[in-house]
C-alpha positions in Angstrom: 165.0 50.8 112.0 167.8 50.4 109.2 170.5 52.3 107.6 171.7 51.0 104.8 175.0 52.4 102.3 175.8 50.6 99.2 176.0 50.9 95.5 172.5 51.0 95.3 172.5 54.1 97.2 172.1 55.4 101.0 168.8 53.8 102.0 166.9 53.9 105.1 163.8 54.2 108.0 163.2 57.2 108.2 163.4 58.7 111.8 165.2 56.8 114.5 168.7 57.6 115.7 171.6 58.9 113.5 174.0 56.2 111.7 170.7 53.6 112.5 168.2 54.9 110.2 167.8 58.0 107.5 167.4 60.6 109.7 167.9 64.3 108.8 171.5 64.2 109.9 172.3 61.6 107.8 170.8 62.8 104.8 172.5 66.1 105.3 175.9 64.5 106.3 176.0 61.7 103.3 174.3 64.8 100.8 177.5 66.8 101.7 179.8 64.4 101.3 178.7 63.5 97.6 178.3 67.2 97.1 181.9 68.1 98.0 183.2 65.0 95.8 181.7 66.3 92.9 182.6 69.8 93.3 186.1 68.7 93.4 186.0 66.6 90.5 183.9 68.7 88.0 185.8 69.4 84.6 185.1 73.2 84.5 186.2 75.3 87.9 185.7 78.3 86.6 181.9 78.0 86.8 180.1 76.9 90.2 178.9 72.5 90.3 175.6 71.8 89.2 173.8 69.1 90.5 169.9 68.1 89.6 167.2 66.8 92.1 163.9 65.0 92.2 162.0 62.7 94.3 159.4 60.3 94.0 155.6 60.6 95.8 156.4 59.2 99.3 155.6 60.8 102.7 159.2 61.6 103.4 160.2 63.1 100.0 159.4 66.9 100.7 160.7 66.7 104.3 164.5 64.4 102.6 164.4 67.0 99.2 164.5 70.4 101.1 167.3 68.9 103.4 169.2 67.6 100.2 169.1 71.1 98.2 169.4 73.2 100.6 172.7 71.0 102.2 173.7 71.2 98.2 173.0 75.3 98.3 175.6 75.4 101.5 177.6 74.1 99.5 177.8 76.4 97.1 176.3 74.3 94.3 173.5 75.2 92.0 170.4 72.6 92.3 167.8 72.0 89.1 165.4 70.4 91.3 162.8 69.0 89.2 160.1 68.3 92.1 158.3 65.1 91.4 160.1 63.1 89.0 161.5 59.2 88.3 164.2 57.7 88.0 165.0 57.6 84.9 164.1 61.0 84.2 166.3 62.5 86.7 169.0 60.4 84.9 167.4 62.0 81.5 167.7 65.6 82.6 171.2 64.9 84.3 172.6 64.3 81.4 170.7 66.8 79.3 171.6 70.0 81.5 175.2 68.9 81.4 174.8 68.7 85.1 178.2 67.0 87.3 175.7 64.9 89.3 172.1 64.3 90.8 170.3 62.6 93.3 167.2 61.3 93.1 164.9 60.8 96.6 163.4 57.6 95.9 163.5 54.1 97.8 162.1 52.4 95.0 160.4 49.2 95.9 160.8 49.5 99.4 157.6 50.3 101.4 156.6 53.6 102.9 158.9 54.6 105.9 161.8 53.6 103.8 163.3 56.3 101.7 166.6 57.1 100.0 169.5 58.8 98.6 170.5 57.5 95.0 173.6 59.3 93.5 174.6 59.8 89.6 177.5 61.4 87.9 177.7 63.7 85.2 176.5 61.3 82.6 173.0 60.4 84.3 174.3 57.3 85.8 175.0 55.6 88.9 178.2 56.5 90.5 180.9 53.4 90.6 181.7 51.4 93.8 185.1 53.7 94.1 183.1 57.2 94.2 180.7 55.4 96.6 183.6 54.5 99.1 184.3 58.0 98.8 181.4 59.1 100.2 181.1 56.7 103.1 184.4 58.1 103.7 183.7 61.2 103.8 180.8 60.9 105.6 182.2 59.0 108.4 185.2 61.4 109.0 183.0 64.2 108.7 185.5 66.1 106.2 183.3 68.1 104.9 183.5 72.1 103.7 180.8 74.4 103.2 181.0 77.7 101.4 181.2 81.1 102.9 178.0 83.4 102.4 179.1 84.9 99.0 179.6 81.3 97.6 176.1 80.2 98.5 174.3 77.9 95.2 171.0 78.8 94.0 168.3 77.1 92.8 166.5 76.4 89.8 163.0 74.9 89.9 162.0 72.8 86.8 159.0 71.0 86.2 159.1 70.5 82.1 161.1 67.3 82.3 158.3 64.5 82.7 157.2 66.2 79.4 160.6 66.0 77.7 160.9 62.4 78.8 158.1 61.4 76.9 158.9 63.4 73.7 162.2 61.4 74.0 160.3 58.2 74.2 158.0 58.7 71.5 160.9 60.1 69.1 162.9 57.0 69.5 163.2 55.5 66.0 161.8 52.1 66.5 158.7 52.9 68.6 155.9 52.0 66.6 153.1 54.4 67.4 150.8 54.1 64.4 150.5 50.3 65.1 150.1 51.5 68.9 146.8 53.3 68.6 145.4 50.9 65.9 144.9 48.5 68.5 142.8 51.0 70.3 143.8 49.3 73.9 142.0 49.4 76.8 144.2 49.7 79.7 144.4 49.5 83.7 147.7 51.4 85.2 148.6 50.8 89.0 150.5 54.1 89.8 150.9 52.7 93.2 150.2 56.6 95.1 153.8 57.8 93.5 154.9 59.9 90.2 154.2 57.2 88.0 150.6 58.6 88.5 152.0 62.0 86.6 153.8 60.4 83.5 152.4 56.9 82.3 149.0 57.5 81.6 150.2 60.8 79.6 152.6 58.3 77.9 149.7 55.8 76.7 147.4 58.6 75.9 150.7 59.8 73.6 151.1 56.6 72.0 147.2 56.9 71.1 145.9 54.6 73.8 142.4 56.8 74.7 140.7 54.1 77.3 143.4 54.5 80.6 142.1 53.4 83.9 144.0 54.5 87.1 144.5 52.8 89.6 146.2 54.4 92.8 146.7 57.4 91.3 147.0 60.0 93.7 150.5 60.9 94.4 150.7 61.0 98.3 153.2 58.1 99.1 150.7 56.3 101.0 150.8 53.0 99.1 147.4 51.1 98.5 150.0 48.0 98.9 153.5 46.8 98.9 154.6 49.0 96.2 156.9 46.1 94.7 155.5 44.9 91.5 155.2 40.9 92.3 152.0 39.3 91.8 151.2 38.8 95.5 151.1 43.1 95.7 148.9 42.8 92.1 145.9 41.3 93.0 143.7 44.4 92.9 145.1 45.2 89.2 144.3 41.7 88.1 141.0 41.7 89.3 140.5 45.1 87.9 141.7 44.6 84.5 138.9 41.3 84.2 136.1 43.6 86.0 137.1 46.4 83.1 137.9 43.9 80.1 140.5 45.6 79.8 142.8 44.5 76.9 145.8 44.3 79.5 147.3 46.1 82.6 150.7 47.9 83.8 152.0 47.9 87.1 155.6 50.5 87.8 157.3 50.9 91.3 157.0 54.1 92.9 160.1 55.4 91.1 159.0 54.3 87.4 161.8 51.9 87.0 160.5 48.9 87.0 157.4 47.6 84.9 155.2 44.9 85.0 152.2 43.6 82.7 149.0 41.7 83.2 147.4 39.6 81.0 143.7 40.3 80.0 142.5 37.2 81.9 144.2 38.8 85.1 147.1 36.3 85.2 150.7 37.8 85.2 152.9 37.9 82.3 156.0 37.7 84.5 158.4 40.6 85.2 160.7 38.3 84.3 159.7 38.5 81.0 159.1 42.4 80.6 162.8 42.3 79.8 163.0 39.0 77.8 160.0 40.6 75.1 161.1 43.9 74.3 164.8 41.9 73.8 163.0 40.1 71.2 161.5 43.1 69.8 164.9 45.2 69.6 166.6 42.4 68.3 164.5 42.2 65.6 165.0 45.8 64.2 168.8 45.6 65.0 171.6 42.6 65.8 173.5 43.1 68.5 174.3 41.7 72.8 172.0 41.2 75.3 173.3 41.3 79.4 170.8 41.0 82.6 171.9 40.0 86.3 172.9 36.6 87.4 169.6 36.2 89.0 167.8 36.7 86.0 166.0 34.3 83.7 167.8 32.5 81.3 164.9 33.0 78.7 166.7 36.0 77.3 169.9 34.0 77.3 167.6 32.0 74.6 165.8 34.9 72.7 169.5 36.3 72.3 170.5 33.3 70.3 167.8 32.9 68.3 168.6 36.3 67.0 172.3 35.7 66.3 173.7 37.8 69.7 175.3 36.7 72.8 174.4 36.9 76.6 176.3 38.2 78.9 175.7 37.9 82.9 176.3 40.3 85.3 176.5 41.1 89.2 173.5 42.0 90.4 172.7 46.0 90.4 172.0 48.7 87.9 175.7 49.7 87.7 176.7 45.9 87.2 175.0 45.4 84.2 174.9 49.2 82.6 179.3 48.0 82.8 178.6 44.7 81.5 176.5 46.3 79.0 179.1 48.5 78.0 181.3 46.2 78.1 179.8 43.8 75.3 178.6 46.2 73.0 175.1 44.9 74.3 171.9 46.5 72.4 169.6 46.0 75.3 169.7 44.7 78.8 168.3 45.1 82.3 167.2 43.1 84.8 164.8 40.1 86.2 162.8 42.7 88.3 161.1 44.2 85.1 163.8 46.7 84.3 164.5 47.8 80.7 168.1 49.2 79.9 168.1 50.7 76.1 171.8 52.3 75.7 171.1 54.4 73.2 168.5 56.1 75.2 169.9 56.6 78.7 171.6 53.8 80.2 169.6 53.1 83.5 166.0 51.3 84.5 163.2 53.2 82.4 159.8 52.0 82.8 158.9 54.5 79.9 160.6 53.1 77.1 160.1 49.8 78.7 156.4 50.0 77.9 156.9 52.0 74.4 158.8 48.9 73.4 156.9 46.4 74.6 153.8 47.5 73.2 155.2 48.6 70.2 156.1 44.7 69.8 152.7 43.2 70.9 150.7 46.2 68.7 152.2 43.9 65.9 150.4 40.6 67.3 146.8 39.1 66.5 145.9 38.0 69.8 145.8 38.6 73.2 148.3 39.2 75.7 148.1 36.3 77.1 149.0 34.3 74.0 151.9 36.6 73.5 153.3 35.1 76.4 153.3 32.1 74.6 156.1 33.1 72.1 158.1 32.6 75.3 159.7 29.4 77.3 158.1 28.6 80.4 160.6 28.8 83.1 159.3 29.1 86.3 162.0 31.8 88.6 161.0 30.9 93.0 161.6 34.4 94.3 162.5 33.8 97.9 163.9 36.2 100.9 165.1 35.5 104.4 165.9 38.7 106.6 169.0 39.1 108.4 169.5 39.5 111.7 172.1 42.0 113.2 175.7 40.6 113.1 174.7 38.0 111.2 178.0 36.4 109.2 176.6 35.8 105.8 180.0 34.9 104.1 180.8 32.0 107.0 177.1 31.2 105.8 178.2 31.1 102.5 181.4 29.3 103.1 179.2 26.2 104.2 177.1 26.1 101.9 179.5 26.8 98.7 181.2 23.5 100.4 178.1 21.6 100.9 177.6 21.6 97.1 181.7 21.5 96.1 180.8 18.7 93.3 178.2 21.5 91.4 179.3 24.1 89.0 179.3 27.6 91.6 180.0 30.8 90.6 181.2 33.3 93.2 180.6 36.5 91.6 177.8 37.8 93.2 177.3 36.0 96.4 176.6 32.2 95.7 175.0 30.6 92.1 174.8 27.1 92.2 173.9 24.9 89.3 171.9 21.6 89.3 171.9 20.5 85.5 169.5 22.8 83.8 168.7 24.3 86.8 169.7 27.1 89.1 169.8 28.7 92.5 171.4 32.5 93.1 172.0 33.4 96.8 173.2 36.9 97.4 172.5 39.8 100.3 170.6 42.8 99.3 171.8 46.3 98.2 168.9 48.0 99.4 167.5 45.8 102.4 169.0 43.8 105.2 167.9 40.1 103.8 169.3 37.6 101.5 167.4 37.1 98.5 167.0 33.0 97.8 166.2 32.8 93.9 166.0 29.5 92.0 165.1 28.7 88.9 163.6 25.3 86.3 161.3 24.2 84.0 159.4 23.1 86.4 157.7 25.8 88.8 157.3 22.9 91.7 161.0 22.0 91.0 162.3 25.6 91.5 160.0 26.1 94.9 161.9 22.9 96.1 165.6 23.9 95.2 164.6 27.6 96.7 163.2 25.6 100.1 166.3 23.2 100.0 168.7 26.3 100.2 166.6 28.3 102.5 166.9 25.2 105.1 170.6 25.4 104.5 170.6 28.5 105.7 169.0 28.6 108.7 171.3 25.1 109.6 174.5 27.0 109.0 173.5 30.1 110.5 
């Protein structure tokens, strides 16, 4: 069982012991203590907070949301709780019904028993490290205040906002939907059993893709398989898109913020690279900054140039690199794990825009998908993970390590980046699981596997 409070959220088991895993104590007590926080620093007193909810398709979600809006109704704050949603369109609707906050149920990429709290402020995006403290705080001193019977919140059920997300997408000004249905795609979706299920089909069909296969499309949380989008987890969509000759395939995460395509041969195009297309695309219509995480390919780093911009890096983490982002004035960004930031949207993950954009981009190519990857470098990223045991001290770890290679360039931002001429190795701790994540990248995919083994075997010596 795990617990686990960062930015990234409160994460968890579910079941278990209190303060060991995400049981329904903790999701009451850490719901109350962002609730209270918010309450107190809403602009307008005069009229009661408002916070909106949704959740994603797991097991857990009916059981975590009623907890979560009713703790938020004791409160005395009104909840929109929009059922079944995403990510990034509880961030939409946030933002649209000038909420002060909301909370979307949703582990993301973690597998079924996980499941999680993640907390936004009043403009649809995740809350900064200091409001987090906050609420561990809070949450560990149990100062918490509920309202007296008169002062209970109400709630608001609305359903309409998966269908005002994709208005939003297909009204965005460079989303080419004309080119879109020329094409007249054949496509293969793996909804993975969440609320992806309920939105991206609807969002091909929109864009005027008739032929959509689903794959895993009943929303009951019981994922067909490990429900992060990586190749090893894609086989079944790879094999299906062949079987279908289908023209391509798209794989999301249970909460729809994160997007991945396959090639019409069944070979991946590389989340990695999700990111590093629709860059090119955007850049093309208008100049501007790129950012993406540390651990992120260094392909977009080179798309960026050849457009006139600059690349910026960033921690690790959605609210790393929406501040980076800001920051440089950047026009697009996200992250290595297929996750599209367009500013002038929302600013968080959207697998919705992610795949307006990127097929808006390949509509205008002759050939296949796999050829479009070919526009592209061919950098090969080892994705690697070692979990922790408890107690484990990861900065002594660290410490060894960082002086084991003292004569390379390191950069201690975000846990450990060490450089080896054109090549690179990130080592950092998870937000949302108890592992360190082990990434290296080259030119060479063999190369990057042996700088990722290297490091992993330095670990385990200086543990």
């Amino acid at each position: 069982m795990a617990l686990i409070k960062s930015i990234s959220g409160i994460r968890g088991t579910i079941g278990g012991k209190p303060g060991e895993s995400l049981t329904a104590i903790d999701v009451v007590k850490f719901t109350a203590s962002y609730g209270n926080i918010i309450a107190e620093r809403r602009y307008n007193k005069s009229l009661p907070a408002k916070i909106v909810v949704g959740r994603d398709g797991r097991i857990s979600g009916s059981m975590v949301s009623q907890l979560v809006v009713n703790t938020l109704v004791s409160l005395g704050i009104d909840v929109i709780d929009l059922g079944y949603s995403t990510t990034p369109t509880v961030e939409i609707a946030t933002k649209l019904e000038n909420a002060n906050g909301g909370i979307i149920i949703t582990a993301s990429h973690n597998p079924k028993e996980w499941n999680a709290l993640k907390l936004l402020n009043d403009a649809g995006e995740f809350i900064d490290a200091e409001v987090g403290a906050e609420v561990l705080s809070r949450a560990k001193s149990e100062e918490l205040g509920f309202a007296v019977v008169d002062k209970l919140g109400s709630i608001l059920e609305n359903d309409s906002y998966l269908e005002k997300h994709i208005e939003l997408v297909l009204n965005y000004p460079i989303i080419d939907k004309e080119a879109i249905a020329k094409k007249e795609y054949k496509v293969v979706v793996d909804c993975i059993n969440s609320t992806g299920a309920l939105i991206v089909p609807q969002l091909l069909r929109a864009l005027g893709v008739a032929d959509v296969v689903v794959l895993n499309g009943e929303v009951n949380g019981r994922f067909a398989h490990n429900p992060e989008p990586l190749p090893e987890y894609l086989t079944a969509l790879s094999n299906e898109v062949v079987k279908q000759k289908a023209d391509f395939g798209i794989a999301v995460d249970p909460d729809v913020d994160r997007l991945a395509f396959v090639c019409e041969d069944g070979s991946m195009f590389g989340e990695e690279y999700t990111l590093v297309a629709v860059a090119d695309y955007v850049l093309s219509k208008r100049k501007g900054n790129t950012v993406s995480n540390m651990s992120s390919t260094k392909a977009l780093k080179d798309v960026t140039e050849k457009h006139g911009g600059e690349y910026f890096p960033s921690a690790v983490g959605e609210v790393n690199v929406v501040r980076k982002m800001k920051e440089s004035n950047a026009v697009i960004g996200g992250e290595g794990n297929g996750g599209i930031i367009v500013p002038d949207f929302h600013y968080g993950r959207d697998a919705l825009i992610g795949i307006a954009l990127f097929l808006s981009h390949f509509a205008n190519f002759k050939k296949g998908l796999k050829s479009f990857r070919g526009n592209y470098p061919d950098y090969f990223i080892s994705k690697n993970k070692i979990e922790l045991e408890n107690g484990i001290d990861v900065g002594s770890i660290f410490d060894k390590i960082k002086k084991k290679y003292k004569n390379n360039p390191i950069n201690t931002e975000d846990g450990l980046k060490i450089e080896f001429d054109s090549d690179w190795v990130h080592l950092r701790t998870s937000n949302t699981e108890p592992i360190i994540r082990i990434y290296a990248e080259s030119n060479f995919e063999t190369t990057a596997n042996n700088i990722a083994k290297r490091l992993m075997q330095d670990i385990k010596e200086c543990s």
